[in-house]
C-alpha positions as CSV (number, residue, x, y, z in Angstrom):
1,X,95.2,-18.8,-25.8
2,X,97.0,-15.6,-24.8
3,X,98.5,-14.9,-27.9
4,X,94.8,-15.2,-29.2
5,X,95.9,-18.0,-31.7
6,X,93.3,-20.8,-30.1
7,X,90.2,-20.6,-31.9
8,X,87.4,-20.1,-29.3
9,X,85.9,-23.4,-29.7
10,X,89.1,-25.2,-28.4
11,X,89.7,-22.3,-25.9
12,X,86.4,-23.2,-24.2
13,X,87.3,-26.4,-22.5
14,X,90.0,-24.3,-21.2
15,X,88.4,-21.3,-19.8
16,X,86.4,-22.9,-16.7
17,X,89.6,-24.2,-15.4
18,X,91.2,-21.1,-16.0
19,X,88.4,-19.1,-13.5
20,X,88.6,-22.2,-11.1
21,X,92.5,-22.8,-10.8
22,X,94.6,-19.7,-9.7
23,X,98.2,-21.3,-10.3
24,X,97.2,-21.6,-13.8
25,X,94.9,-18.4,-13.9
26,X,98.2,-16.2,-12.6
27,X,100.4,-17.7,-15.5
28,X,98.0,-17.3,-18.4
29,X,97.8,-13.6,-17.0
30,X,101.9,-13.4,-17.4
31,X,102.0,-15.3,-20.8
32,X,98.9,-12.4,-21.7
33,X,101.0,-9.2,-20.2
34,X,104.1,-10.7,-21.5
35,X,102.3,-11.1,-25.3
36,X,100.9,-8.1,-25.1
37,X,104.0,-6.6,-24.0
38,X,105.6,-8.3,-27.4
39,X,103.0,-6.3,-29.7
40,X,103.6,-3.3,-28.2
41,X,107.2,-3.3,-28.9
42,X,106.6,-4.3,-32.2
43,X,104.5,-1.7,-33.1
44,X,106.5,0.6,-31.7
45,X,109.6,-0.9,-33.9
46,X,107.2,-0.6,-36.7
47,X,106.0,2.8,-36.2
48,X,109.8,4.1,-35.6
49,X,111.1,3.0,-38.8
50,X,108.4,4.6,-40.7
51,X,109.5,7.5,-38.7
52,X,112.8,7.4,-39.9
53,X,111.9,6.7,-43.3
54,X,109.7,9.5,-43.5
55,X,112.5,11.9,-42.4
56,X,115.0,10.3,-44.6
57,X,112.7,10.8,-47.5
58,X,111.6,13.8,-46.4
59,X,115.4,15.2,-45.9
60,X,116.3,13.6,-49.6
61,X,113.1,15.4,-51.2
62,X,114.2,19.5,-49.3
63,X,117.9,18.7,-51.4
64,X,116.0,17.4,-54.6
65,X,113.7,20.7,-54.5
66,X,116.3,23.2,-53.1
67,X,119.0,21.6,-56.2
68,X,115.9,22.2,-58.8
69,X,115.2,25.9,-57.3
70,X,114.2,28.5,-60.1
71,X,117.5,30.1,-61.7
72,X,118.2,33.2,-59.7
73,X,119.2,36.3,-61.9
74,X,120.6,40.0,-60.7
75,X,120.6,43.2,-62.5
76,X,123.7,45.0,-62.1
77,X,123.3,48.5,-63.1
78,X,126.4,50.2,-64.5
79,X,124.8,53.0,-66.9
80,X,125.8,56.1,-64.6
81,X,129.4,54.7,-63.2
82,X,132.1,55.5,-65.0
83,X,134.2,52.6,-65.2
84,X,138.1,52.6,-64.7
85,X,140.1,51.2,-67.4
86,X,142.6,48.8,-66.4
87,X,142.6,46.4,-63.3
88,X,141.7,48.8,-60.6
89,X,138.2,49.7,-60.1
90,X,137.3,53.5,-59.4
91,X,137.9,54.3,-55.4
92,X,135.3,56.6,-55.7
93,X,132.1,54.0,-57.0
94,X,129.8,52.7,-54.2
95,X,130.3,48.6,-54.6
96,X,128.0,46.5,-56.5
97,X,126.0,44.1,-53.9
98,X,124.8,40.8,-55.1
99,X,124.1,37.7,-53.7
100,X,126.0,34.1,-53.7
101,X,123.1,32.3,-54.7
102,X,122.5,34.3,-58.3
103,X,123.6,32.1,-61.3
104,X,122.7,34.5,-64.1
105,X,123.6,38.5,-64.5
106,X,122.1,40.9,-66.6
107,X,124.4,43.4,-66.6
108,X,123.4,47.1,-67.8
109,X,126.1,48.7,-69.4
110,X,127.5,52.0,-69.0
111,X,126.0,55.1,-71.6
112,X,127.8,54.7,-74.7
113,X,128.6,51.1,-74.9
114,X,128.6,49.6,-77.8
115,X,126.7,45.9,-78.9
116,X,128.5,42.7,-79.3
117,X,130.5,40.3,-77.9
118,X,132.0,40.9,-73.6
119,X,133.6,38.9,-71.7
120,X,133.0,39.1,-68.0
121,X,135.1,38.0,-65.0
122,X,135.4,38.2,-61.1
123,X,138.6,38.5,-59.5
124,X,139.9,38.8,-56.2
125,X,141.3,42.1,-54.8
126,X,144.8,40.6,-55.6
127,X,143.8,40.3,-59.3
128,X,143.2,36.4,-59.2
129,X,140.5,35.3,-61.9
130,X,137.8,33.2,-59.9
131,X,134.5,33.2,-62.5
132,X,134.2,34.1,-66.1
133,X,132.2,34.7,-68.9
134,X,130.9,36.0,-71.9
135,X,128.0,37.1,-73.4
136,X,126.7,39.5,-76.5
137,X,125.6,43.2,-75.6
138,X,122.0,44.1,-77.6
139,X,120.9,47.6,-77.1
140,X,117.0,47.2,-75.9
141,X,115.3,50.6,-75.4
142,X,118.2,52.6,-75.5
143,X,120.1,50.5,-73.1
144,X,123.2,48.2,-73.8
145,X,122.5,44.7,-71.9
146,X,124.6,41.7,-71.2
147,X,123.3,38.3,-70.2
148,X,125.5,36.0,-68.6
149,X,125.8,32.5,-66.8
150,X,128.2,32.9,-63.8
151,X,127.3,30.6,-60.9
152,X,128.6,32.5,-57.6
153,X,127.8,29.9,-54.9
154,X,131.5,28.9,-55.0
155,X,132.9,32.2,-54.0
156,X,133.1,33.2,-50.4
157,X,131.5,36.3,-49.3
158,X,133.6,39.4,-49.8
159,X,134.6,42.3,-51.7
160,X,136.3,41.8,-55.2
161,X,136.4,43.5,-58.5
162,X,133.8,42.9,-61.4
163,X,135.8,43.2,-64.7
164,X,134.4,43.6,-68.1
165,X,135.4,43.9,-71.7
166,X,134.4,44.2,-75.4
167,X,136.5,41.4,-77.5
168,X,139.8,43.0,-77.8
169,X,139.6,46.0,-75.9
170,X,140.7,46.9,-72.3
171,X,138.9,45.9,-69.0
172,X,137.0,48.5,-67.4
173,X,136.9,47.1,-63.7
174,X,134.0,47.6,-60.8
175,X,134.1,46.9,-57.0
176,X,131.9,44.0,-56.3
177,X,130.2,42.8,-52.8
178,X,129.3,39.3,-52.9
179,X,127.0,38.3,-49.7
């Protein structure tokens, strides 16, 4: 009867003893608490796993989406620098700034560059090769472009050189600022 498993019509010849006799009136009122006390915990069990399966799901779904994110894509703009042949970039060039989280470059060649195929790299100040590239210059409105797949997220944030070429020719090098 406390559990609310008796149907009523058994219950009944239970229930005038039950007002009458205390003893018995006080324990049906423990087994009650005591059942009630059961469903409560189980609920609570029940709702706390759901809880944590939300948040597990929930935590799975933000890396899904943040893996799947839109490519990101930064224009590096090297039409007025002049660029120093060889492995040391010009002291006097302000550092190219782009962020760790860009996986594609467009790259704007200086005036004067030529079309076809580059080969891009990044290296570290002590001329170790970290990322690399290539990708075909067009000339689109009077400006030599390079696209290029070069995913940065691996490299630490710091300063370190940009290096670029035309198939055979020499590198003309760049500081670069990775944040």
């Amino acid at each position: 009867m406390a559990s609310h498993r008796v149907p009523l019509a058994e219950a009944e010849r239970w229930l005038n003893h039950l007002g009458a006799c205390s003893p018995c009136y006080r324990d049906f009122s423990r087994f009650q608490k005591a059942y009630q006390l059961r469903r409560r915990r189980t609920l609570l069990a029940i709702a706390a796993s759901i809880l944590v399966c939300a948040s597990i799901g929930g935590r799975a779904f933000v890396r899904w989406h943040n893996k799947t994110q839109t490519v990101q894509t930064a224009v590096l703009d090297l039409r007025d620098l002049s660029s120093a042949r060889g492995v040391e970039p010009n002291p006097e060039i302000k550092p190219l700034e782009v962020s760790r989280k860009v996986s594609r470059l467009t790259i704007l060649l200086p005036l004067g560059s030529s079309e076809g195929q580059y080969d891009i790299r990044i290296e570290t100040l002590s001329g170790e090769s970290l990322v690399t590239a290539r990708g075909i210059a067009g000339l689109k409105n009077g400006v030599t472009a390079i696209g290029a797949t070069m995913s940065l997220s691996s490299l630490s944030p710091g300063t370190y050189i940009l290096q670029i070429r035309k198939d055979g020719l020499e590198w003309n090098s760049f500081p670069l600022v990775l944040h």
